[in-house]
ZAMARGU-4260 file (C-alpha; in steps of 0.2 Angstrom, whole numbers, plus 5000, padded with zeros to 4 digits):
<rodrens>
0) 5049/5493/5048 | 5057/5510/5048 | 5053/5523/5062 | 5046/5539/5052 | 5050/5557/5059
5) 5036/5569/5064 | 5037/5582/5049 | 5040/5601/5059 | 5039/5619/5052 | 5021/5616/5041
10) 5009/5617/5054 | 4999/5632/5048 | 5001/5627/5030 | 4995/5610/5033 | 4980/5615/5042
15) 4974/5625/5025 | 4976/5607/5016 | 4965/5600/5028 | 4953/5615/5026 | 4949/5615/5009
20) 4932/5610/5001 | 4938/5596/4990 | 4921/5587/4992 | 4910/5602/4983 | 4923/5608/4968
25) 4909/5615/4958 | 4913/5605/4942 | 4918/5585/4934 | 4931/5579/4923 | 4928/5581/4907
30) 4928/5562/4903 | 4912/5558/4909 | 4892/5567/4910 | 4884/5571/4925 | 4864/5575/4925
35) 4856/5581/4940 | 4840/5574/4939 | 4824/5579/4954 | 4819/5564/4965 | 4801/5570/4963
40) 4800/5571/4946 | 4814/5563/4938 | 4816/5579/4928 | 4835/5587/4922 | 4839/5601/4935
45) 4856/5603/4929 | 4873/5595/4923 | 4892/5595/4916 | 4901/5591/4906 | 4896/5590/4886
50) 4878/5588/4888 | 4873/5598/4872 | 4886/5588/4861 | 4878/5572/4867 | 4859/5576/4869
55) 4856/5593/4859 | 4854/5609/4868 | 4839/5606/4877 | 4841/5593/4887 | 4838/5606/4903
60) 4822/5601/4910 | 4819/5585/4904 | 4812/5570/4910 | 4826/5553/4912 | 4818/5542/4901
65) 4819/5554/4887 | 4835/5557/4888 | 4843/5541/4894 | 4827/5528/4890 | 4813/5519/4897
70) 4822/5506/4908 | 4836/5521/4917 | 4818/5531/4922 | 4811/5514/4928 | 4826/5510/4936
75) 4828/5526/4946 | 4809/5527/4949 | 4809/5510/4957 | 4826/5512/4967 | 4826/5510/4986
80) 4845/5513/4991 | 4856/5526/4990 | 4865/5520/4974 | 4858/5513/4956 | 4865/5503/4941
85) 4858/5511/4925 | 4870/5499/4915 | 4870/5503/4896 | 4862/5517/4889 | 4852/5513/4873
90) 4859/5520/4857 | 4874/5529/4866 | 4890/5521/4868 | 4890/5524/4891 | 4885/5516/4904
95) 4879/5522/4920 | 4877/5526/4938 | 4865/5535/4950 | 4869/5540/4967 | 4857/5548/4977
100) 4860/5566/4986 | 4847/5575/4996 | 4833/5581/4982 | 4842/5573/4969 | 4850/5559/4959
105) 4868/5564/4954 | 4870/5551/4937 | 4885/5549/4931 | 4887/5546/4912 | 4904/5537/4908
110) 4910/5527/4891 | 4906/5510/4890 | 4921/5500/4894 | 4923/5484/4879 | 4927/5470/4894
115) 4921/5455/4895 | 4913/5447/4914 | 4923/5430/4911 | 4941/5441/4907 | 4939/5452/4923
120) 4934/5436/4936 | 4945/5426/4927 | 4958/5438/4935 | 4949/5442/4952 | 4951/5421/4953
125) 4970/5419/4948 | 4974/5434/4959 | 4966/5428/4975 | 4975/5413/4975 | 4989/5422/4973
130) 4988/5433/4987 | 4984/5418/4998 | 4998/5409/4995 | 5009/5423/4998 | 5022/5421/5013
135) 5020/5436/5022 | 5014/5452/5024 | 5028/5460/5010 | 5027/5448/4999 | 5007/5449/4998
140) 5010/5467/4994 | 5023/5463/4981 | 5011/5452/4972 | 4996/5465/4974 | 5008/5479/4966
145) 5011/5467/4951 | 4995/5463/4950 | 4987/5479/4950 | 5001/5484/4938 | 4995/5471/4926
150) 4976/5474/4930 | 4978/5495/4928 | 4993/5495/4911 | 4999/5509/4922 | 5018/5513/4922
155) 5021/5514/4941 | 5008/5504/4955 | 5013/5507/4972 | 5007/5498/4989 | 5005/5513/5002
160) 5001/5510/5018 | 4997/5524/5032 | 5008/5524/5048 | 5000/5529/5067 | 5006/5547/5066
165) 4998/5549/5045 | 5012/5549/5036 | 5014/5536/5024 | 5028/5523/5017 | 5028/5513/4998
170) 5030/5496/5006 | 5029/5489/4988 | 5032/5495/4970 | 5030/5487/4953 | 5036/5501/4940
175) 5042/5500/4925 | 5059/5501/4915 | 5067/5518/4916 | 5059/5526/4929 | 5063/5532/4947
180) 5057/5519/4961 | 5051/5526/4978 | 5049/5510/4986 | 5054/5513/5004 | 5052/5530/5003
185) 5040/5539/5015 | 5028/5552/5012 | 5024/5565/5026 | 5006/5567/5032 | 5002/5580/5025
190) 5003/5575/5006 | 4985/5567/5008 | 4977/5580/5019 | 4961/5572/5033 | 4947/5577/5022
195) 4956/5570/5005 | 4956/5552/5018 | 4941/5553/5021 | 4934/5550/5006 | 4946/5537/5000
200) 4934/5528/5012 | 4920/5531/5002 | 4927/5530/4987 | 4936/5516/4985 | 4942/5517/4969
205) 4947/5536/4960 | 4954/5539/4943 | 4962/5556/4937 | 4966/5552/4917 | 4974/5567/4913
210) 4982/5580/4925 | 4981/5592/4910 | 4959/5592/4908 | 4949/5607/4910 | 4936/5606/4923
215) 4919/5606/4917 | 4907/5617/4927 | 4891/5612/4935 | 4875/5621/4925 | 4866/5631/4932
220) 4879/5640/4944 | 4865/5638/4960 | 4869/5620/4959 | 4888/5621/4960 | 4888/5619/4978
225) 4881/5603/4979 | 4890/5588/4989 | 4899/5579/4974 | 4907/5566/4987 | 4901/5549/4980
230) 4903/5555/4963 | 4917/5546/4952 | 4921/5560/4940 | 4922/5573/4955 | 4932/5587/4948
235) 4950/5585/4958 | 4959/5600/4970 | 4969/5610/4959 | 4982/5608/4973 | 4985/5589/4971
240) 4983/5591/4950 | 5000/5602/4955 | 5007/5590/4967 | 5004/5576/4953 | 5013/5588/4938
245) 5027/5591/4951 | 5029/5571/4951 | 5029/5573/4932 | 5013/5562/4932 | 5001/5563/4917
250) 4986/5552/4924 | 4986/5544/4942 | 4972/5529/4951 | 4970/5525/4967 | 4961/5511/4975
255) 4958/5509/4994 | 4964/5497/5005 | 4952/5496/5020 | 4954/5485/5033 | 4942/5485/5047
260) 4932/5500/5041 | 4948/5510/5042 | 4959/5517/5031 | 4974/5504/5030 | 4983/5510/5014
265) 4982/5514/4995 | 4984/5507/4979 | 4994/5522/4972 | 4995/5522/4954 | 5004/5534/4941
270) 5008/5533/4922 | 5018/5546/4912 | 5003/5550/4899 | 4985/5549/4901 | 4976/5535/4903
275) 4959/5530/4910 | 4952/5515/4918 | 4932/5511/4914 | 4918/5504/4926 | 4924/5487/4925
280) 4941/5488/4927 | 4936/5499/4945 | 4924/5488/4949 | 4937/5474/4949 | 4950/5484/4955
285) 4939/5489/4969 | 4934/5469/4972 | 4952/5463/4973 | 4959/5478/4984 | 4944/5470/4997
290) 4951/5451/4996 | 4969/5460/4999 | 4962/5470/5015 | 4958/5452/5022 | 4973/5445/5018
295) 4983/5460/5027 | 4973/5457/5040 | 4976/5439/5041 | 4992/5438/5038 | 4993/5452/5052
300) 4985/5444/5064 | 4997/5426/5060 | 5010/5436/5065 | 5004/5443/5082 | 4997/5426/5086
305) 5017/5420/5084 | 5023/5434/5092 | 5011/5429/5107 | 5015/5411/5106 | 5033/5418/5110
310) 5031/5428/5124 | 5018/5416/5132 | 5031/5402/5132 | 5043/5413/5138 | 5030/5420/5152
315) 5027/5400/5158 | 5046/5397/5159 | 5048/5412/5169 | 5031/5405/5181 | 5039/5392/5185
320) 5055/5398/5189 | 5046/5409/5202 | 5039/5394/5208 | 5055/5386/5214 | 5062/5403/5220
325) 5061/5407/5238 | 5073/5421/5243 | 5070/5438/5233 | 5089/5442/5230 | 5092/5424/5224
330) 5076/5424/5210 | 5082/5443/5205 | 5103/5436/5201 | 5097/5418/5194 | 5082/5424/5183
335) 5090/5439/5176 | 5094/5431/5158 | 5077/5425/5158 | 5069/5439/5158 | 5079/5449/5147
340) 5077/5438/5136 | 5058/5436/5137 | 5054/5453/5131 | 5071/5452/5118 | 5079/5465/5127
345) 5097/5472/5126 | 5097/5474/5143 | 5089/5472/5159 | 5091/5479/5179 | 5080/5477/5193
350) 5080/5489/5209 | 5076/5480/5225 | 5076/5489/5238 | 5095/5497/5240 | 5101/5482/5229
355) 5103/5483/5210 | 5104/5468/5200 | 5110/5470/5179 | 5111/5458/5166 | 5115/5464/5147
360) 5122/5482/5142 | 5113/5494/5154 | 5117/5512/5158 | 5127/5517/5173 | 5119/5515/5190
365) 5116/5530/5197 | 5107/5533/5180 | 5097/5516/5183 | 5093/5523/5199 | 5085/5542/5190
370) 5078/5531/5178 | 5068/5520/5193 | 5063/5534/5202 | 5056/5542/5187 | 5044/5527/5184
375) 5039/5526/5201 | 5031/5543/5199 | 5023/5536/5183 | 5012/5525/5195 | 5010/5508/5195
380) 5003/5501/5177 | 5016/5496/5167 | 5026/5510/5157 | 5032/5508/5139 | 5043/5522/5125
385) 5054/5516/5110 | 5059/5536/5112 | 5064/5535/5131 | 5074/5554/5128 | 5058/5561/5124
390) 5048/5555/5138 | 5062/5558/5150 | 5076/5569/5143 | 5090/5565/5155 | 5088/5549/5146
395) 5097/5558/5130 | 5112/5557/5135 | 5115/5540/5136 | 5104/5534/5121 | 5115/5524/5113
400) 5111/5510/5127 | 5093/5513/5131 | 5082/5522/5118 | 5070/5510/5122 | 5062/5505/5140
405) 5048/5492/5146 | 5046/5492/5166 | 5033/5487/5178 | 5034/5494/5198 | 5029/5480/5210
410) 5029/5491/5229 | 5033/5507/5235 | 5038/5508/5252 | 5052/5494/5247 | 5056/5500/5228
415) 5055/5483/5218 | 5057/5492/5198 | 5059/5480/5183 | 5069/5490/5170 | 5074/5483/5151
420) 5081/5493/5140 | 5083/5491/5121 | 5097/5502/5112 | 5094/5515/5101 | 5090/5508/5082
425) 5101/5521/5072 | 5090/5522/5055 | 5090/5531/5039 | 5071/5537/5034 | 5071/5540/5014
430) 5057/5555/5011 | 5053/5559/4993 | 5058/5575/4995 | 5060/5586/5012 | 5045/5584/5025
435) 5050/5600/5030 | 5045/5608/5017 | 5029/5598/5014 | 5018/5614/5006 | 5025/5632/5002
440) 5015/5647/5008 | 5021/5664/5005 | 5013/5680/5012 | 4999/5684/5001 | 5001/5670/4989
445) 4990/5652/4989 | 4992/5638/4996 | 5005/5627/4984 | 5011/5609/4985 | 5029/5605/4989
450) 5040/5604/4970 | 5051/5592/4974 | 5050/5572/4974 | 5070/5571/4976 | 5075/5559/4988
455) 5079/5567/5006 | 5088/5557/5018 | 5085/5559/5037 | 5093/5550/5051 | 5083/5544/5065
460) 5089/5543/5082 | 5084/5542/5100 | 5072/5529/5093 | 5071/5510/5099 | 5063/5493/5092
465) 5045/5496/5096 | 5036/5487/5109 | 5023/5474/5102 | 5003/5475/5111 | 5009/5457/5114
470) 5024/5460/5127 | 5016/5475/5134 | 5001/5464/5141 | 5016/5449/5144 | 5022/5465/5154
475) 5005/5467/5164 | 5003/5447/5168 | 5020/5446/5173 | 5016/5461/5186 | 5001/5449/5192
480) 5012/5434/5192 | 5026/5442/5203 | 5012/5449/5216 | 5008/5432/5215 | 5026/5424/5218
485) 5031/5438/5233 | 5013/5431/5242 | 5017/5413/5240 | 5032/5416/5247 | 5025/5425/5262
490) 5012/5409/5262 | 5030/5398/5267 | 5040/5411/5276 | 5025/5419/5288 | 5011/5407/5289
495) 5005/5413/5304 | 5008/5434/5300 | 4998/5430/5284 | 4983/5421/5291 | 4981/5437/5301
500) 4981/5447/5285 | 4971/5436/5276 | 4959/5438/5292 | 4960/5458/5289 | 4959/5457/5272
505) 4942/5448/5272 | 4935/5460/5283 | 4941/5473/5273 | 4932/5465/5259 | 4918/5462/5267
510) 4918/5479/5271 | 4919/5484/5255 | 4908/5473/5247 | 4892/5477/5262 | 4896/5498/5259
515) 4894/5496/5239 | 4879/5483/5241 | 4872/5498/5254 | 4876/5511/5242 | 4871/5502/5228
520) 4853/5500/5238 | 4852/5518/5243 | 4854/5521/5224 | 4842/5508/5219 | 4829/5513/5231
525) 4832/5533/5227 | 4829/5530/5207 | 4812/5520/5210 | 4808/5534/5223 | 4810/5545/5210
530) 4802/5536/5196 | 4788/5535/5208 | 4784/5554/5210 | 4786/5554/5191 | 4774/5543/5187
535) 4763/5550/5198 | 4765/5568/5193 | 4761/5560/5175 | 4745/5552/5179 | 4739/5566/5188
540) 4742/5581/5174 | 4729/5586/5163 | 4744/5592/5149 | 4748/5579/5138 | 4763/5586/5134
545) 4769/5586/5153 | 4764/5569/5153 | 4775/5561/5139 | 4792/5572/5145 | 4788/5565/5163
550) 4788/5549/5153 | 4802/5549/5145 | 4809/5553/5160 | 4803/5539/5168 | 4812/5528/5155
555) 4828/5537/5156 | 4830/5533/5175 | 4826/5514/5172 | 4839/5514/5160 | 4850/5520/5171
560) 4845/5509/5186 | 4846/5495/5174 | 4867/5499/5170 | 4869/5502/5189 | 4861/5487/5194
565) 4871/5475/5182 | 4886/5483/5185 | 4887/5479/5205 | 4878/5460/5202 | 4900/5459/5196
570) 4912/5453/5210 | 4924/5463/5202 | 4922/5482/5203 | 4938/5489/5197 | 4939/5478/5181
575) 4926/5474/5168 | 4923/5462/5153 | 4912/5473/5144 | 4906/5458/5133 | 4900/5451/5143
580) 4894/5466/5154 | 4885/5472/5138 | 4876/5455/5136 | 4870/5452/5149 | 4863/5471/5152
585) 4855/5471/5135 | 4846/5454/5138 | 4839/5463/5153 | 4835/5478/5142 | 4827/5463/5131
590) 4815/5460/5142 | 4809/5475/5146 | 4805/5479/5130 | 4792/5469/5126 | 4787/5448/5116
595) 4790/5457/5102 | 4807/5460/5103 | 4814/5444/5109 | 4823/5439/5092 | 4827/5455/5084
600) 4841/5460/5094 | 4858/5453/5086 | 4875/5456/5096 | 4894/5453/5089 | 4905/5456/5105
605) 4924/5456/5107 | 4931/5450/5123 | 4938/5468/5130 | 4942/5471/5148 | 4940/5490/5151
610) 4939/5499/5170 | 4922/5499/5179 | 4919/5516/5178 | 4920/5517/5158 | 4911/5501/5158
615) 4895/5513/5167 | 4897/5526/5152 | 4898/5514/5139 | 4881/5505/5144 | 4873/5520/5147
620) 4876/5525/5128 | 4872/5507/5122 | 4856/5509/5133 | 4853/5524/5125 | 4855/5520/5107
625) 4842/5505/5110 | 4829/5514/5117 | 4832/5527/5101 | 4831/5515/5090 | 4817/5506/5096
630) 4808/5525/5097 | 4812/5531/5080 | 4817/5517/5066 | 4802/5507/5065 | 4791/5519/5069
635) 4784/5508/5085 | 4786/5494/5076 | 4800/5480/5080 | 4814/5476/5068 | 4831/5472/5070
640) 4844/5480/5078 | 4862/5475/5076 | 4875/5478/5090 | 4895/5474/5087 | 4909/5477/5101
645) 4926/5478/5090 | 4942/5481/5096 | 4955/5491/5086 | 4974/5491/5096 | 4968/5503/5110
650) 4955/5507/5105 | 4937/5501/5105 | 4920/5504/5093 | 4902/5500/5099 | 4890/5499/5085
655) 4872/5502/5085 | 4866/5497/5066 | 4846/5496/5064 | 4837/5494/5045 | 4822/5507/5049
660) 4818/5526/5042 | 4834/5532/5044 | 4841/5549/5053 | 4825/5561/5050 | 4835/5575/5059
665) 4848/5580/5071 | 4847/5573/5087 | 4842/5585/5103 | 4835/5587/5120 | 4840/5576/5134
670) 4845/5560/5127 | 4855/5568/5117 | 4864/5580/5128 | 4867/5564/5140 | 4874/5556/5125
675) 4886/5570/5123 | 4892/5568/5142 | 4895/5551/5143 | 4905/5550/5126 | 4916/5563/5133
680) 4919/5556/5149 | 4926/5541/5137 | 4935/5552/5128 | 4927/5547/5110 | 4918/5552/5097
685) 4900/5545/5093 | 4895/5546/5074 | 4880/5542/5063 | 4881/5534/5046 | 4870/5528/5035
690) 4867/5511/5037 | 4859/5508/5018 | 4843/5507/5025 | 4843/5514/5041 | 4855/5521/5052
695) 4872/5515/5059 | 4879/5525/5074 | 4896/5520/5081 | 4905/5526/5097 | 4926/5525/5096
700) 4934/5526/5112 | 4950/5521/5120 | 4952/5507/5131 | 4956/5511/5147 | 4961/5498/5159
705) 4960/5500/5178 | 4976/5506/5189 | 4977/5491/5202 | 4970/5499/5218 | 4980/5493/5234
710) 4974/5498/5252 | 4989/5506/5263 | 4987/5490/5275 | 4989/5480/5262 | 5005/5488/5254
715) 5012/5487/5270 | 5010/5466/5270 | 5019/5467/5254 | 5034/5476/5258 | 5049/5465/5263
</rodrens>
């Protein structure tokens, strides 16, 4: 895949994109009704769109059923979830849909689209087979554009998928005869702006039938503010209706490609007259772009599973080499070629001590040597850049050779660096149009999109192959597996020096292990010390109100002795599985919560190793959410509650998903302020959603992994 370039020079213009309210535009496309009808009453409370055409001039203030019949006012009257199927409207060619917002139902009003059920999954059918047996992750996407292509009639259907940094690249284009292909050609961040991504995660499926329509206004103008989010025939930002016209677009669709609740890529579609796509044809489209998002994701995953096959056979030949290797200098000059090649490196030099070992293309040694001492200062966790010149600038100069760099430092009294370098990949990025220029804003004027769609060539340099998730965790075992080698041959060499330091190290483990034991006992003892006065200040006040905040204290600090306490019961207090660290604590938190809840409790959980300390935070905010949960969604009832560790790259979401009440306000006081802490001790972001019924809250926070901690003594032992 080509490496995109960060677009500079737009930062203050972006920033207005990402500002603008495209989610309360005041006013619908005019191919479709709205009717904003009270959830009290069920009555008309406004509209847009040709309302009087359609339903005479006093439709204001009526009830649904007149207007729309018996069965839509049953319908809405009986619905229990946040959207409604009205289906055919009697004596009117439309169909249509209700979503609920706040006080109201937002009903949309659209023509009744003449396909039949048998046509559209006929195609859903044909076209999942298809997907499955496609080869590979391009050629899925081929197929998808081809498909949607025939699905949609549109002129141009494009595959776009999202890169790490926001900017986007057509991975896949079916277009027809005559027209300009941007296939391969990237698009730069801020073409679809944060907000405008956001909803294409809520609405999966969007259509714009003519670029040319004339919005038609909310009635009465107090209601032009309202939230249109979830509604299909949203009026669009009269910035991206010029963006589209500067394409020389007529009508555009896009479908969402969401893998993992995130935002993978879109279905970009465009034709050169207007054209619309009906209920049906979405619905489908919406349907298929899900059975692709699970074949990305499967054919994703095949592909890191091969790519780990790789480098774990590689890993085991390189183990054994180890093995059978006594002297340091010997391993370092005969295992050389292996290890370059393990991590399909161009080149590879190791530092020992004053000697320095090469294999492959490598830059000059005394710049091997700069390049050592910089990474020493990195610490000892394995360092990785495909852009070494802009991590370490001196690096710039010879980039040709190393634009790339994977390396792993084993001591530091006795330097022993790992370096391979991979040269610099020399690429050509194709932008439609300048990403420099990605919006125009002059002094006084508004903000406008860029004009030109022209192809703009831009060479990439500096930049290296990147390194996969799988050989940057080869890298970290490997840094386990030559500790290991460098003891094993102390075990041969200094049998009797190393019974000695085995000797010391159980006692400093032992040490170690009887000071957290006593700490971890000091703490326990301190918290029931302090939940004793509690309780006792609470069974001694006359003020109820007292008595439920000393309460609730009381429940906080049991929590928290309950994360403390499961934490330490671990041998292991640097790294953590935080599965199974979570199950175990919430089978305790189980227990305690009563018969009742023995079965309702559900848990979906990752294997992801994460440091001790974030292990803490994180099950103090799963703690936390529980005991909510159990407080407010079934109203002191039990019910279920779902809970899910997922990991994304590196990152990690915990969800917390009940089926009660719902949120009946915003969160405060002291669990809520605790909340806020420990999240941004993770570094995350905690958000609630609705969960369709009740209330789905999920913390996304990086995966941090321990720094291997080694004692002074112990450093000296290892130094040769």
């Amino acid at each position: 895949m080509t490496i995109p370039l960060q677009p500079t020079n737009v930062g203050a213009d972006v920033s207005e994109c990402d500002r603008e309210p495209i989610h309360i535009p005041g006013s619908i496309q005019p191919h479709g009704l709205l009717l904003i009808a009270r959830q009290s009453d069920l009555r008309i409370a406004g509209g847009a769109g040709r309302l009087e055409q359609q339903f005479g001039p006093d439709w204001l203030g009526q009830d649904v059923a007149t207007l729309l019949g018996e069965t839509a006012g049953d319908a809405l009257a009986a619905a229990t979830k946040s959207s409604c199927s009205l289906g055919a409207i009697p004596n009117l060619e439309w169909q249509g849909t209700a979503r609920h917002a706040g006080d109201f139902w937002l009903i949309e009003l659209e023509p009744a689209e003449q396909k039949s059920a048998e046509d559209v999954l006929g195609w859903i059918d044909e076209v999942g087979v298809s997907f499955e047996r496609a080869g590979g992750l391009v050629e899925l996407c081929e197929r998808a554009a081809e498909s949607f292509r025939s699905l949609t009639g549109f002129d141009r259907v494009m595959i776009y998928r999202f890169l790490d940094d926001d900017s986007g690249v057509v991975i896949a284009e079916d277009v027809a005869d005559g027209l300009a292909t941007y296939h391969n050609h990237h698009f730069p961040a801020s073409d679809i702006p944060q907000q405008a991504r956001a909803l294409y995660l809520r609405n999966r499926v969007r259509v714009i039938p003519d670029v040319s329509y004339q919005p038609e206004l909310i009635r009465p103008a107090a209601l032009a503010g309202m939230d249109l989010s979830d509604v299909e025939l949203r009026s669009v930002s009269p910035i991206h209706i010029q963006y589209l016209k500067n394409m020389g677009v007529a009508a555009s669709a896009s479908v969402s490609i969401v893998k993992d609740g995130m935002l993978w890529g879109l279905v970009a579609c465009h034709h050169m007259s207007p054209r619309n796509l009906g209920p049906a044809t979405r619905r489908a489209a919406s349907l298929v772009a899900g059975g692709l998002a699970r074949q990305i994701n499967a054919k994703e995953q095949a592909e890191e599973y091969r790519e780990r096959l790789r480098v774990r056979a590689d890993e085991d030949a390189i183990a054994a080499r180890l093995a059978e290797e006594v002297d340091p200098e010997q391993l370092f000059r005969t295992a050389s070629g292996d290890l370059r090649r393990m991590f399909e490196a161009d080149a590879f030099a190791i530092l020992h001590g004053g000697a320095l070992y090469e294999d492959g293309a490598c830059p000059d040694r005394d710049d091997i040597r700069e390049i050592a001492k910089w990474v020493r200062q990195q610490g000892p966790a394995p360092f990785h850049s495909d852009s070494l010149g802009e991590d370490f600038p001196a690096a710039s100069s010879y980039r040709e050779r190393a634009s790339g760099l994977l390396a792993i430092t084993l001591s530091s009294k006795v330097p022993t660096v790992l370096l391979w370098f991979r040269a610099e990949k020399r690429e050509v990025v194709e932008w439609a149009g300048n990403p420099h220029k990605a919006v125009n804003l002059s002094p006084g004027e508004k903000l406008t999109p860029r004009a030109s769609f022209e192809a703009w060539s831009e060479e990439v340099r500096g930049r290296a192959r990147p390194w996969s998730h799988a050989e940057t965790e080869a890298a970290r075992r490997l840094m386990g597996r030559l500790y290991d080698a460098r003891q094993n041959r102390r075990v041969r060499d200094l049998a009797d020096d190393l019974n000695v330091a085995v000797a010391d190290k159980d006692r400093l483990i032992a040490r170690q292990e009887t000071l957290l034991k006593e700490v971890n006992h000091r703490v326990q003892n301190s918290l029931q010390l302090v939940m004793a006065f509690l309780g006792l200040q609470a069974r001694s006040s006359d003020d109820p109100a007292l008595g439920a905040h000393l309460g609730e204290a009381q429940r906080r600090l049991s929590a928290v002795a309950l994360v403390h306490r499961r934490l330490y019961s671990d041998d292991n207090v640097q790294a953590v599985d935080l599965s199974r660290y979570l199950a175990e604590l919430v089978a305790d938190v189980k227990a305690s919560m009563g018969p009742e809840w023995a079965n309702q409790l559900t848990l979906d959980l990752a294997p992801i190793t994460i440091a001790a300390d974030d292990a803490v935070q994180v099950g103090l905010v799963l703690v936390e959410l529980v005991i909510n949960a159990q407080k407010y969604a079934y109203g002191g009832e039990s019910g279920p509650i779902f809970i899910s560790l997922e990991r994304h790259r590196t990152r990690f979401r915990l969800i917390v998903a009940d089926k009660g009440r719902g949120k009946t306000g915003a969160r405060k006081g002291f669990g809520t302020r605790m909340l806020d802490s420990m999240v941004k001790r993770l570094n995350g972001v905690l958000e609630d959603g609705d969960n369709n019924p009740g209330v789905r809250t999920v913390l996304t926070a990086p995966i941090s992994l321990p720094r291997i901690a080694v004692s002074e003594q112990a450093k000296e032992d290892m130094a040769s």
